[in-house]
Structure formats: structure tokens, C-alpha cells
Backbone as JSON, one array per atom type, in Angstrom:
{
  "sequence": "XXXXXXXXXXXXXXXXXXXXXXXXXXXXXXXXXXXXXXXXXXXXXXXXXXXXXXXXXXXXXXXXXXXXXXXXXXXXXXXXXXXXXXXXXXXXXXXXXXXXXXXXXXXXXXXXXXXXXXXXXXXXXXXXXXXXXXXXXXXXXXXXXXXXXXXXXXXXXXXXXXXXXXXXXXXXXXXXXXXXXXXXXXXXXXXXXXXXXXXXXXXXXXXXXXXXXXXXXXXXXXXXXXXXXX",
  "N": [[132.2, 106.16, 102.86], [129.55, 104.2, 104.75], [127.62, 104.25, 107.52], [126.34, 100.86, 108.17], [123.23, 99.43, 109.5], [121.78, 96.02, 110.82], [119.07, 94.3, 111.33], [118.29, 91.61, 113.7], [116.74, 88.49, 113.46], [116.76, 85.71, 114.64], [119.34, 83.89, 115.61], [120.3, 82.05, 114.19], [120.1, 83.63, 111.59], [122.3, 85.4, 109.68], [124.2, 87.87, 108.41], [124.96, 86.08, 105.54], [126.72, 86.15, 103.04], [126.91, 89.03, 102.42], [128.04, 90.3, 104.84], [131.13, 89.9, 104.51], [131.48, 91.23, 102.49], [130.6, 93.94, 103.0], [132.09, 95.07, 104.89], [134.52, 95.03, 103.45], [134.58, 97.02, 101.82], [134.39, 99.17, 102.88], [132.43, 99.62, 104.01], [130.75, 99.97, 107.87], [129.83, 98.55, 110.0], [127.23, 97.79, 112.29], [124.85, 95.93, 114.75], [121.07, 94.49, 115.51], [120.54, 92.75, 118.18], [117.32, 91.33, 118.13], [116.38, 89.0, 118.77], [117.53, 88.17, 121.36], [116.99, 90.49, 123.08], [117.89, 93.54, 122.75], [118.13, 97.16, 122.29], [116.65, 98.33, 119.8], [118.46, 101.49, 117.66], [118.88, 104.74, 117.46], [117.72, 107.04, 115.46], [119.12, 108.73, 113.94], [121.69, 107.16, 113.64], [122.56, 105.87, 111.61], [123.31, 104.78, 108.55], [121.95, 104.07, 106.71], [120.01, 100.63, 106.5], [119.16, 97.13, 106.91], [117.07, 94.8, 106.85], [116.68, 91.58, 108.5], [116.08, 87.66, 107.92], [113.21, 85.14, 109.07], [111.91, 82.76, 110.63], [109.39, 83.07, 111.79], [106.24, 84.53, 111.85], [104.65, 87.82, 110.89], [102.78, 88.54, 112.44], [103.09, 87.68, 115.0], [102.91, 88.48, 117.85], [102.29, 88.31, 120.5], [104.4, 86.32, 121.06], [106.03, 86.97, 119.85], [107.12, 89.84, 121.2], [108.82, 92.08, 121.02], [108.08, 92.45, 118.23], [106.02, 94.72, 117.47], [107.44, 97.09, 118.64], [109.03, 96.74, 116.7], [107.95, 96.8, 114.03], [106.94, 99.66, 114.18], [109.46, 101.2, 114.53], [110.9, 100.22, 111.67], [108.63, 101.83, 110.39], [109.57, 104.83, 110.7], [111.81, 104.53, 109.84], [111.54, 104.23, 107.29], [109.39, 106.2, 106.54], [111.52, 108.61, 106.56], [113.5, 108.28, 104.71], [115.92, 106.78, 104.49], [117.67, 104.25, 103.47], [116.24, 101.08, 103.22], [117.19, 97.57, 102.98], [115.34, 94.67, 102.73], [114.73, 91.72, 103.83], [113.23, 88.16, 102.86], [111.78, 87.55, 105.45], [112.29, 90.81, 106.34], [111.5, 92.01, 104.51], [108.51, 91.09, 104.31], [107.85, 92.56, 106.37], [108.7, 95.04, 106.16], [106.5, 95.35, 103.91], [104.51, 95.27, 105.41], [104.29, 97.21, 106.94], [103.82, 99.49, 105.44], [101.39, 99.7, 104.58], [100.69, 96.89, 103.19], [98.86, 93.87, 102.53], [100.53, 90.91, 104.21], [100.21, 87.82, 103.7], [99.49, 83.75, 104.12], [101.25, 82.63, 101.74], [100.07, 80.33, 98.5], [101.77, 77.91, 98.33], [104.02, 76.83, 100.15], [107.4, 77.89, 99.86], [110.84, 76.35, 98.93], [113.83, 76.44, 98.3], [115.71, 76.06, 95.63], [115.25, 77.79, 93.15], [113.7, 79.87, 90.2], [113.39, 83.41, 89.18], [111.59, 85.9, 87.68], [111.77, 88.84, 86.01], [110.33, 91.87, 86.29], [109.0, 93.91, 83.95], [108.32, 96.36, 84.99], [111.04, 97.37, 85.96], [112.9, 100.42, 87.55], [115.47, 101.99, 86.03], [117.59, 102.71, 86.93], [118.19, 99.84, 88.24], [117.78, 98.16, 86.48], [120.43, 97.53, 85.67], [121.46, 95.54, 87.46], [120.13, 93.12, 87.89], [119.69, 90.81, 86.77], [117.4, 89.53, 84.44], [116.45, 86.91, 84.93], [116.79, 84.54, 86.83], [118.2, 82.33, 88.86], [117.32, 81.68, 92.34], [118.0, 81.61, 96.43], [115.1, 80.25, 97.61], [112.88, 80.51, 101.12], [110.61, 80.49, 102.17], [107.28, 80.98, 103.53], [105.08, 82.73, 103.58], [103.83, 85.55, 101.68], [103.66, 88.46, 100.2], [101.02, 91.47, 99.66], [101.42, 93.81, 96.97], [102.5, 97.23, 98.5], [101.28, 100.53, 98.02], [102.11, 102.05, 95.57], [103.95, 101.1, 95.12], [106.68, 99.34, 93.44], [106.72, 95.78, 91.42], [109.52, 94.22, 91.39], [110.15, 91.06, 90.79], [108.96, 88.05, 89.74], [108.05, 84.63, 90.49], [107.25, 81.34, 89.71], [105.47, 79.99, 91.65], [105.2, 82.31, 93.72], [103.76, 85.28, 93.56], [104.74, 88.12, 93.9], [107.69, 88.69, 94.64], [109.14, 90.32, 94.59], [110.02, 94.12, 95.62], [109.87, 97.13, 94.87], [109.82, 100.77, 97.06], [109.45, 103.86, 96.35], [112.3, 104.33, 95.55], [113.95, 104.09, 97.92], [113.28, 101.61, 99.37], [113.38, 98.75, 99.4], [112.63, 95.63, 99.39], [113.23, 92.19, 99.72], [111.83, 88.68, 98.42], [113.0, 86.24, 98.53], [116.6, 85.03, 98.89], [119.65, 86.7, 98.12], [121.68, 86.59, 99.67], [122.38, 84.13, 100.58], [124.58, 81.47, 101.52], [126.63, 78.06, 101.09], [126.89, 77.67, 103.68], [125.14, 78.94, 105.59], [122.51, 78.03, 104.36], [123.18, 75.21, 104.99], [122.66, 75.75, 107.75], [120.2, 76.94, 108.21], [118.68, 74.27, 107.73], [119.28, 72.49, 109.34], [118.23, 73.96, 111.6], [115.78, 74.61, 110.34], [114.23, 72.41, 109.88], [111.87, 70.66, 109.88], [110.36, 71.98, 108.52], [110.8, 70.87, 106.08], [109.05, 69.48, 104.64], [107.16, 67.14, 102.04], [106.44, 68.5, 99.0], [104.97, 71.02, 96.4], [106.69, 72.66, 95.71], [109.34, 72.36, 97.38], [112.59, 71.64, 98.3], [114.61, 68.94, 98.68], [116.88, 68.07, 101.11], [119.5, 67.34, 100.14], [119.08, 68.44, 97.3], [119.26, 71.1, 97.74], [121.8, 72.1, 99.01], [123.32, 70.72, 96.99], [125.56, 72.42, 94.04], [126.35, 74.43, 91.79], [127.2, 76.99, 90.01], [125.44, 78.38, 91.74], [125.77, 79.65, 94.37], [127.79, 81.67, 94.17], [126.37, 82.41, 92.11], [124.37, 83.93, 92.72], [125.33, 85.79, 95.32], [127.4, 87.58, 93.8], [124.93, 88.6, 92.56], [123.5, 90.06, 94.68], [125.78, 91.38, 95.53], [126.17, 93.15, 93.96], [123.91, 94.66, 93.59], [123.58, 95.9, 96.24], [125.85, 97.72, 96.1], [124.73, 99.8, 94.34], [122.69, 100.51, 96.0], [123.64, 100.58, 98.54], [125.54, 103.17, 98.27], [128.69, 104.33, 99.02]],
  "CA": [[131.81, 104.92, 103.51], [128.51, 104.33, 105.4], [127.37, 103.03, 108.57], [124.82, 100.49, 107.96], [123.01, 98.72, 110.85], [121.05, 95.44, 110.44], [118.4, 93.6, 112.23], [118.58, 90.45, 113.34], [115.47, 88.44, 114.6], [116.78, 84.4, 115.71], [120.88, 83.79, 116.53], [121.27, 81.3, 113.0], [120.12, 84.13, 110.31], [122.63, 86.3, 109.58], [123.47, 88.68, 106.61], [125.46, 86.01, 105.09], [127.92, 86.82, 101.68], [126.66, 90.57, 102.54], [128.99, 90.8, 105.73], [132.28, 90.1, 104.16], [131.78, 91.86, 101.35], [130.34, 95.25, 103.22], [133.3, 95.17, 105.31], [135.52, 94.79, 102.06], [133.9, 98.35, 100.52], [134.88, 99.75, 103.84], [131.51, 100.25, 105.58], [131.04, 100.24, 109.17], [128.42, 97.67, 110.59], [125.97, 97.48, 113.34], [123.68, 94.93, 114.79], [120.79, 94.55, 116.87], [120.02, 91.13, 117.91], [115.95, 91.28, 118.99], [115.82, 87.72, 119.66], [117.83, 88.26, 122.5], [116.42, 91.97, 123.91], [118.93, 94.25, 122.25], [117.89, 97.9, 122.04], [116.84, 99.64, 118.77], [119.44, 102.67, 118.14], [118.45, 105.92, 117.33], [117.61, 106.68, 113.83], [120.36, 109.22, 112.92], [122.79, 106.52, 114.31], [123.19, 104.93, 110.4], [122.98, 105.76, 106.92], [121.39, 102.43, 105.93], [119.24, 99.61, 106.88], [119.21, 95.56, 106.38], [116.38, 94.02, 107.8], [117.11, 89.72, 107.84], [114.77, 86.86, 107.92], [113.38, 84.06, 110.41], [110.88, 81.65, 111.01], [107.99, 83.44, 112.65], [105.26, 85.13, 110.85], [104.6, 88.95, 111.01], [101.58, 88.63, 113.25], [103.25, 86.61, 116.02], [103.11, 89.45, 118.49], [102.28, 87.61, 121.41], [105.28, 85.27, 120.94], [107.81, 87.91, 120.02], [106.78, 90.81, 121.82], [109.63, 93.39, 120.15], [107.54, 92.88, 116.96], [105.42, 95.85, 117.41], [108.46, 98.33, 118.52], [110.79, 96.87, 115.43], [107.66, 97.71, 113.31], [107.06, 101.1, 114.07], [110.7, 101.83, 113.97], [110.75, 100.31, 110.31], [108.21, 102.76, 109.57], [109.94, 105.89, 110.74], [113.4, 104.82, 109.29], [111.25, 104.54, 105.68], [109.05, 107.86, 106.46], [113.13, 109.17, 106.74], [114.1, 108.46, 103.28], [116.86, 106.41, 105.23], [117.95, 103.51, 102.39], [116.22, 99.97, 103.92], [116.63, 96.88, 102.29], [114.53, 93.77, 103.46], [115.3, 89.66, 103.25], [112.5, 87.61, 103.35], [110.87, 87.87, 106.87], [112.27, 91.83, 106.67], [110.79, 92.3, 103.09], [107.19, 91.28, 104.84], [107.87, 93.61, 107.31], [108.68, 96.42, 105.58], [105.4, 95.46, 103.21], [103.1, 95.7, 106.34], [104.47, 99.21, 107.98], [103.99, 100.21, 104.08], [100.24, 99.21, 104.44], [99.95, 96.16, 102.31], [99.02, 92.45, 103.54], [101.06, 89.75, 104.43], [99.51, 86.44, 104.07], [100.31, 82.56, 103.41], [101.29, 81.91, 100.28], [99.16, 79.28, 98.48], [102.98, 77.16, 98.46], [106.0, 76.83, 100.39], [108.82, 77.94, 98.48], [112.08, 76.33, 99.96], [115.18, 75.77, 98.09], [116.19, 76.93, 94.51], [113.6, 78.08, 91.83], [113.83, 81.23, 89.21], [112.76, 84.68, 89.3], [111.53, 86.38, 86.13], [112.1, 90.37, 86.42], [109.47, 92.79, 86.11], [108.72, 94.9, 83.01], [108.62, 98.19, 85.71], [112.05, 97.64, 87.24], [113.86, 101.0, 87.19], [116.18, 101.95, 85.21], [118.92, 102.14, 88.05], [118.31, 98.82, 88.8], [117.86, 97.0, 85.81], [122.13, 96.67, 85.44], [122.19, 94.87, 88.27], [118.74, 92.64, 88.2], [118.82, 90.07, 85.61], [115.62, 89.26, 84.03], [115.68, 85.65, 85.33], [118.15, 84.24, 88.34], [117.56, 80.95, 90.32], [117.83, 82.35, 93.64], [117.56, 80.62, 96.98], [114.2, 80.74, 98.93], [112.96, 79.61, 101.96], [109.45, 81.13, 102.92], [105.67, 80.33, 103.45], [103.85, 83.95, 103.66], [104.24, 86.29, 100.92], [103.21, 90.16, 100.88], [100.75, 92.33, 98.28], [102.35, 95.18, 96.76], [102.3, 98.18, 99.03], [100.99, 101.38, 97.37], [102.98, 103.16, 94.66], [105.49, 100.08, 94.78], [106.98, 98.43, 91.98], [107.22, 94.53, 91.15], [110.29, 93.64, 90.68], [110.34, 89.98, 90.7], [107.62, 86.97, 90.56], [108.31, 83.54, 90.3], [105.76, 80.63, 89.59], [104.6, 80.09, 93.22], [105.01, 83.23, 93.91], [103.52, 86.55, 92.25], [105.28, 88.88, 94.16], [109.21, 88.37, 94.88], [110.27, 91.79, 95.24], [109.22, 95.24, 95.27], [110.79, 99.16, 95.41], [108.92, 101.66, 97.02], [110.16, 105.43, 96.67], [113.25, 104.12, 95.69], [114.56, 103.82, 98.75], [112.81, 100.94, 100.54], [113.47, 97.33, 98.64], [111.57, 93.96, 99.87], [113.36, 90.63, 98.74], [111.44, 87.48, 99.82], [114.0, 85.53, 98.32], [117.92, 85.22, 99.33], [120.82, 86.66, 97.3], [123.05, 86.81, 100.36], [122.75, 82.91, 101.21], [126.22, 80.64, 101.43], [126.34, 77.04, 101.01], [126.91, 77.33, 105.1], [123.84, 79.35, 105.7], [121.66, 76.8, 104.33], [123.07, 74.24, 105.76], [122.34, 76.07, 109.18], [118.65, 76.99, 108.36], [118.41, 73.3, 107.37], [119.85, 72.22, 111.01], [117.41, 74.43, 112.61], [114.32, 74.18, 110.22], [113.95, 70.79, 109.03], [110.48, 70.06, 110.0], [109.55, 72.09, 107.4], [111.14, 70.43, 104.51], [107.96, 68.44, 103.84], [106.93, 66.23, 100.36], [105.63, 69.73, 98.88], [105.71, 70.74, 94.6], [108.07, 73.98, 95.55], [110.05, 72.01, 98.69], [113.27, 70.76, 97.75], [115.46, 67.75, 99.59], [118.75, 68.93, 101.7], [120.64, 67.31, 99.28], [118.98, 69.07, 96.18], [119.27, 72.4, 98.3], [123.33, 71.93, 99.26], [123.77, 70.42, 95.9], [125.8, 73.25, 93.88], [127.42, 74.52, 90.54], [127.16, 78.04, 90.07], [124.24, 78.95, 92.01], [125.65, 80.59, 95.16], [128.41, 82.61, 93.57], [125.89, 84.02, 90.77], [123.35, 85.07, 93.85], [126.23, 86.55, 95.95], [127.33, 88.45, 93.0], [124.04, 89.77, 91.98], [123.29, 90.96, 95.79], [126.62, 92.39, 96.12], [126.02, 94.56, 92.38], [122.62, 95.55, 93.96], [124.23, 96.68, 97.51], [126.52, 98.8, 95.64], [123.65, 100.6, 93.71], [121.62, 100.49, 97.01], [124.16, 101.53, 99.55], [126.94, 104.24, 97.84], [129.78, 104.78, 99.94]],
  "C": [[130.61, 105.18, 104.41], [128.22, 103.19, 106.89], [126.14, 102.63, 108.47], [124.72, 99.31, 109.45], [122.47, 97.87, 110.07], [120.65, 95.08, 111.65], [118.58, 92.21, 112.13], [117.49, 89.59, 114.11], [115.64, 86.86, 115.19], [118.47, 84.43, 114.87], [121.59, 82.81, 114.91], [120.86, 82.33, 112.01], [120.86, 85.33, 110.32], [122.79, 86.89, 108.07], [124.53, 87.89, 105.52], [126.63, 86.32, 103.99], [128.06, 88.2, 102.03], [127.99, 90.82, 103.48], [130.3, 91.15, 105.04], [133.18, 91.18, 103.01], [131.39, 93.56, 101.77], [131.63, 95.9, 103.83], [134.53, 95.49, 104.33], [135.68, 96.51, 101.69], [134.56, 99.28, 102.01], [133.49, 100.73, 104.8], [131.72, 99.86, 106.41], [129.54, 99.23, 109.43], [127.94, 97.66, 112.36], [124.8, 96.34, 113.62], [122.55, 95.37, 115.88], [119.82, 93.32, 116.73], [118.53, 91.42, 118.96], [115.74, 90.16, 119.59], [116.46, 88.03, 120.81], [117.61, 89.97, 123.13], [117.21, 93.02, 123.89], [117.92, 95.9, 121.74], [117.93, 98.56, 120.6], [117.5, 101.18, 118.74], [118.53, 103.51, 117.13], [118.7, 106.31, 115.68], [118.47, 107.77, 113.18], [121.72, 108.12, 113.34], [123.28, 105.8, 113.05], [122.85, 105.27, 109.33], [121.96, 104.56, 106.5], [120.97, 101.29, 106.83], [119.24, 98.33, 106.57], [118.49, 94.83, 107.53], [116.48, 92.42, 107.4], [115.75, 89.02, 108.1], [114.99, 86.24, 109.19], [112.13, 83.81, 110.35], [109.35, 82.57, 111.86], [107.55, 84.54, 111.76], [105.54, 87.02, 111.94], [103.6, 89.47, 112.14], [101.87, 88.42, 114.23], [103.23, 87.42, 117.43], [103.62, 89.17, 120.24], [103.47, 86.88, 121.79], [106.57, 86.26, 121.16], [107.39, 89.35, 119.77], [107.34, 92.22, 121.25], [108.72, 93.57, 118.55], [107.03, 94.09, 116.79], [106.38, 97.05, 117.34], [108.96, 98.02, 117.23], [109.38, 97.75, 114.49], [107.29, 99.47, 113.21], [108.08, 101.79, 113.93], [111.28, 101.43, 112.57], [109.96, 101.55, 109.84], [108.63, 104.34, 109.71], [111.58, 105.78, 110.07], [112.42, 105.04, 107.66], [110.92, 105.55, 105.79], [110.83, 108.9, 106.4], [113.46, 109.31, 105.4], [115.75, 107.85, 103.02], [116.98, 104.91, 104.01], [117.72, 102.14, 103.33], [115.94, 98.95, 102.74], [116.0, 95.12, 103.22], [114.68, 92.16, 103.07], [114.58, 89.1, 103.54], [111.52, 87.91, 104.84], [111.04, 89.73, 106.58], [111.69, 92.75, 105.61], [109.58, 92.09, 103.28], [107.22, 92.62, 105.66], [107.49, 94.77, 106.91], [107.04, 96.87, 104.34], [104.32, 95.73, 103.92], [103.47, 96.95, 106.98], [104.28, 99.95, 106.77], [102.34, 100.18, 104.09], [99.45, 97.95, 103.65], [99.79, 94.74, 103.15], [99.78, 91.78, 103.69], [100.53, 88.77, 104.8], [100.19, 84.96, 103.73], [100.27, 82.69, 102.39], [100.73, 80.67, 99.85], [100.29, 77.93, 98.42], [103.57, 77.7, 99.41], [106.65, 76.85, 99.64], [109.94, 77.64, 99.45], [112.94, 75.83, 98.94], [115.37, 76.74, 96.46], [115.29, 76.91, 93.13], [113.71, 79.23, 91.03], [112.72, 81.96, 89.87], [112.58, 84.76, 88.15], [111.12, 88.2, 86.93], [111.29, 90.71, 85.51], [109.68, 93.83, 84.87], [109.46, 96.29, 84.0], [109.58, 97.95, 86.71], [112.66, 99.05, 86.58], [115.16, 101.15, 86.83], [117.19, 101.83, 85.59], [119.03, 100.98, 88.61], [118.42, 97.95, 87.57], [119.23, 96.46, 85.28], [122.55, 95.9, 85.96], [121.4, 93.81, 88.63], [118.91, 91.79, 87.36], [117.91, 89.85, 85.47], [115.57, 87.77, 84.49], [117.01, 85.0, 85.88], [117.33, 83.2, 89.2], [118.47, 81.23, 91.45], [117.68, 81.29, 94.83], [116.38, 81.15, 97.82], [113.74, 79.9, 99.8], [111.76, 80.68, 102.79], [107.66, 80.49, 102.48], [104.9, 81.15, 103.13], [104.76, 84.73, 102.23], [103.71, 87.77, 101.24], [102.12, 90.62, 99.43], [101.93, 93.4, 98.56], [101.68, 96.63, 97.59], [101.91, 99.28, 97.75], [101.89, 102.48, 97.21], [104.29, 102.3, 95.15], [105.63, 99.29, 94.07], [107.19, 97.14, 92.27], [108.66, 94.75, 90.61], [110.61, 92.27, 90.18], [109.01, 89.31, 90.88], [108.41, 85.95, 90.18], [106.86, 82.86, 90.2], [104.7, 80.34, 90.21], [104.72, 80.92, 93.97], [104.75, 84.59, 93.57], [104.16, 87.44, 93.03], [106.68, 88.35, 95.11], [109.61, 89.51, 95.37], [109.66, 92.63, 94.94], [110.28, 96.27, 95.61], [109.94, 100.11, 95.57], [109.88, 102.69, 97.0], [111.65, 105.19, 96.14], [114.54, 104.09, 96.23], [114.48, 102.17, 100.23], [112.75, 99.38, 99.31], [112.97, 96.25, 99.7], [112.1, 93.08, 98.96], [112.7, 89.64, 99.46], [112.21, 86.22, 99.74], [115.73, 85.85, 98.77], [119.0, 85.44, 98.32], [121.92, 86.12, 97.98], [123.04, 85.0, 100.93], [124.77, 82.15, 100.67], [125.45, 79.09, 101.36], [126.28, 76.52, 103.04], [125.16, 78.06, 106.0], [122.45, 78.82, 104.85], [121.78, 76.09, 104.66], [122.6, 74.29, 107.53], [120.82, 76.28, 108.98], [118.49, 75.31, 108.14], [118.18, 72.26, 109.16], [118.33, 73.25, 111.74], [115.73, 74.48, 112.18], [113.51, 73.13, 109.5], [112.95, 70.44, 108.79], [109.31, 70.92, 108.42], [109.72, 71.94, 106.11], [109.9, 68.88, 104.8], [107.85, 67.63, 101.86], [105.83, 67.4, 100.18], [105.73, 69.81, 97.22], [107.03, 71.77, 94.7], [108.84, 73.77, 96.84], [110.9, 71.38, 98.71], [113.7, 69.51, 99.15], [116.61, 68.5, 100.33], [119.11, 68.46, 100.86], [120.62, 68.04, 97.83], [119.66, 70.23, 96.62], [121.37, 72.12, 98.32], [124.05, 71.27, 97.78], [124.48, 72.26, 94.88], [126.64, 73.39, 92.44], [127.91, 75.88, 90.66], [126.82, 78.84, 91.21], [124.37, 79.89, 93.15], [126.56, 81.71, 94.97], [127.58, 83.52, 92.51], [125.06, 85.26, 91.74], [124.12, 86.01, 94.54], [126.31, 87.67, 94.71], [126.67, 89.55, 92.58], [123.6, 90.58, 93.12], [124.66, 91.71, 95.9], [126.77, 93.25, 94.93], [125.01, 95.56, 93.24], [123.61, 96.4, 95.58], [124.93, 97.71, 97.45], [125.63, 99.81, 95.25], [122.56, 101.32, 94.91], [121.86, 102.05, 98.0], [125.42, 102.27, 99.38], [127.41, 104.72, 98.95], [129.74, 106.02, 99.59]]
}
């Protein structure tokens, strides 16, 4: 069993489906909430990493002042070889302490849209990756690919979805781990930006449901296994 920490950067995004199910496997969890001024722990303190998302760009420095420390301590848990995986906002992150850009995306992507999986996903991943999964997303900036890191995912309004560097450092900018309750809470807190957009659904499309959050759960909790071995 492993102790994995996560980050957490505003009070409604947490690591949804992920929690219940890490707990389940019989890891050991950790937080550290930055929005509220919570000390980064010491980097033999966990086997594993889960950086989450949130509303403020990568640049915002000024605004949210811990940005600078979290990134430099992203880049010494990756220089580590320490297993980090990244959710939207923590999947930019990890793309700029890697050296690549993070800019707007020429869309908003918010609500539920396909992936199509990369030719160069490795081979340990492709059991647990389908080649094409309507996931949920809910972001404006996207990232290039850091150097000597693989595509794993694009979608239509977005050319880069996911990436693996070293095969230890994963970037999703999309959500496996969402619930039908963790959208309804980003919804509650970021409304203003469900605009009349082409990739911006309605709350009711978004909360509308058949499959869609049991297949995503599923396929993040295959990958987590593969990720983070007890």
C-alpha cells in the first residue's frame, strides 16, 4: 500500500471517484489545501502525487502567491522519479515545470466531448486507455507537449489532452475522476463561464447522464492501478 498525497488549489475541487476508491485499495491519503496556506510536506513524506484542478490560470502569481513554491516543488517531486499524476489545472502545471507552454486554448471545452487515443501510447497503458472515451472537461488553457513526452489524447478542440513524460509524470486536462456531484458543484461555483460557446455545454446537458460517469470513473480507477501499485 502507498501513501499518496494530493494537492488541492480552491475548497470545491476535490479528487472526486479517486478518494473512495484509493481508500478501498488500502492506500493512505494526504492533503494539502494551498488555497487556504497549508504547508507543502517534505518530499520523502509519499510515494505518489495527484495534483487537482481550479479556475485560475498558471500565470496568476500575483493573485495566488503559493503558485511559484507549488511549482518548484512539482519540479523536484518529477526530477525524483516520484509517480505524479495531474487533472486539468495540475496537468498544466506539471507541463510548465516540464518546460513547455501553457496558453488559451483557441475554445472552451466545458462539459462532455470524446477523446481519440494516441498512436504512441505505451504499451502499459494502452489496457487501460481506450482509443476513444467521452470524458468530462471543463478548461480554457491548454499546454504544448513538454520535451520527450508522449500524446496520449487529443480531442477536436483540443490537440493535446494528455501526455506521459518518463513514464512517471501523466498530465490529464480532462476529468476521469468527476461524479455527477462534482459537477454539479463546479457548476454552483463556475457558472459565469458556461457561455453560448461551440464546445460549452448547458447544466442540464452536463448533469444529464447514462453511462458516462461510471465508464470515466472506471477508466481512471484502471489507470490509478497501473499508475499507483500498492
Amino acid at each position: 500500500m502507498a501513501n499518496l498525497h494530493w494537492l488541492q488549489h480552491v475548497s470545491f475541487e476535490g479528487l472526486g471517484s479517486m478518494e473512495k476508491w484509493l481508500l478501498e485499495q488500502g492506500h493512505s491519503l494526504s492533503c494539502t489545501r494551498l488555497w487556504a496556506g497549508e504547508t507543502l510536506p517534505a518530499l520523502d513524506a509519499f510515494a505518489g502525487l495527484i495534483v487537482m484542478g481550479g479556475p485560475m490560470g498558471i500565470y496568476d502569481h500575483n493573485e495566488y502567491p503559493w503558485l511559484p513554491e507549488e511549482k518548484e516543488f512539482l519540479r523536484l517531486v518529477a526530477e525524483s522519479g516520484t509517480p505524479i499524476l495531474g487533472v486539468c489545472l495540475g496537468a498544466q502545471l506539471l507541463a510548465d515545470v516540464l518546460g513547455a507552454e501553457v496558453r488559451a486554448n483557441p475554445e472552451k471545452e466545458i462539459g462532455w466531448f470524446p477523446v481519440t487515443r494516441s498512436d504512441d501510447v505505451p504499451g502499459f497503458l494502452a489496457s487501460v486507455l481506450p482509443e476513444e472515451l467521452t470524458v468530462f472537461h471543463w478548461h480554457g488553457d491548454t499546454f504544448r507537449l513538454p520535451e520527450k513526452a508522449v500524446r496520449l489524447y487529443s480531442s477536436e478542440a483540443c490537440t493535446n489532452q494528455a501526455f506521459l513524460y518518463k513514464e512517471h509524470v501523466m498530465g490529464l486536462q480532462f476529468h476521469l475522476e468527476t461524479t455527477r456531484d462534482s459537477v454539479a458543484t463546479l457548476i454552483d461555483n463556475c457558472r459565469d463561464e458556461l457561455t453560448n460557446a461551440p464546445w460549452i455545454m448547458s447544466e442540464q446537458e452536463m448533469l444529464k447522464t447514462d453511462n458516462r460517469f461510471s465508464d470515466i470513473n472506471g477508466c481512471m480507477h484502471q489507470l490509478l492501478e497501473q499508475f499507483f501499485p500498492k
